[in-house]
C-alpha positions in Angstrom: 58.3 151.2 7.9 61.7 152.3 9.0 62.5 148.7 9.9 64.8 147.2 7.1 64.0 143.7 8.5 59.8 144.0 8.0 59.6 142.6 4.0 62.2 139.4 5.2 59.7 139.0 8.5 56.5 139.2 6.2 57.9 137.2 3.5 59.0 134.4 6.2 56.4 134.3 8.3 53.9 133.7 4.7 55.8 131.0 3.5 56.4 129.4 6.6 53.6 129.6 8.6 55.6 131.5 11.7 54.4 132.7 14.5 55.6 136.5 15.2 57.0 135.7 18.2 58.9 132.5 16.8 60.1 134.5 13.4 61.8 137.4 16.2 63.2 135.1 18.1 65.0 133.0 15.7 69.1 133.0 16.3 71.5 132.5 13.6 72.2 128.7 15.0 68.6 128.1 14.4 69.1 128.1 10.7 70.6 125.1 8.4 70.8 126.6 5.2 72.5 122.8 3.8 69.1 121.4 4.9 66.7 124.1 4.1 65.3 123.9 7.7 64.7 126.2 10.7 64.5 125.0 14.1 62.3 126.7 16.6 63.4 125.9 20.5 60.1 127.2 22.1 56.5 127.0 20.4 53.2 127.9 22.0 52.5 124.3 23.0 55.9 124.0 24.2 57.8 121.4 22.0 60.2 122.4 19.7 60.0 122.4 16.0 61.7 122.1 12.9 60.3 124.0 9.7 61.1 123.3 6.5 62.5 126.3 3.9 61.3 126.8 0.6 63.7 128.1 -1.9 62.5 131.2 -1.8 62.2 131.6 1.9 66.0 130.4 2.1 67.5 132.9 -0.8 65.8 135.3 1.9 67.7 134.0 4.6 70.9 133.2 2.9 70.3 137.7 1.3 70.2 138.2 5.3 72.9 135.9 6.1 75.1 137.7 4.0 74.7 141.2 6.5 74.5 140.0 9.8 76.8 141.2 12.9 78.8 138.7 13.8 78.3 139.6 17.6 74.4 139.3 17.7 73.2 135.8 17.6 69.7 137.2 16.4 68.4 137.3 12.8 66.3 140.2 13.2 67.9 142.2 16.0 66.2 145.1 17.5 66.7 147.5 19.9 65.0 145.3 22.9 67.6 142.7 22.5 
């Protein structure tokens, strides 16, 4: 895939247990790295969540952290948004 964000989706949405939808709409203010948690504003039964980070799926995170625009509040921007 020419998507450089597809292995960090894959990899979250595994050890997570993500929805597609919920892992594309995440937002950098969704994220707690100190806590190891993810918060997720809109489900499919409508209540938000929070979902807890392994240490593997926050390295990935904190790797992505580390290159994201400052101006998009998306972790895994794409042309749509």
């Amino acid at each position: 895939s020419k998507n450089p964000y597809l292995e960090t989706i894959v990899t979250i949405a595994l050890l997570t247990g993500m929805r597609r939808g919920e892992i594309l709409d995440l937002q950098w203010e969704d994220i707690l790295f100190d806590k190891a948690l993810l918060f997720i504003k809109e489900t499919k039964n409508g209540k938000p969540r929070a979902v807890p980070l392994s240490s593997s799926a926050l390295e990935h995170m904190k790797k992505l952290a580390k290159t994201k625009n400052e101006n998009i509040p998306f972790v895994f921007p794409s042309k749509k948004r």
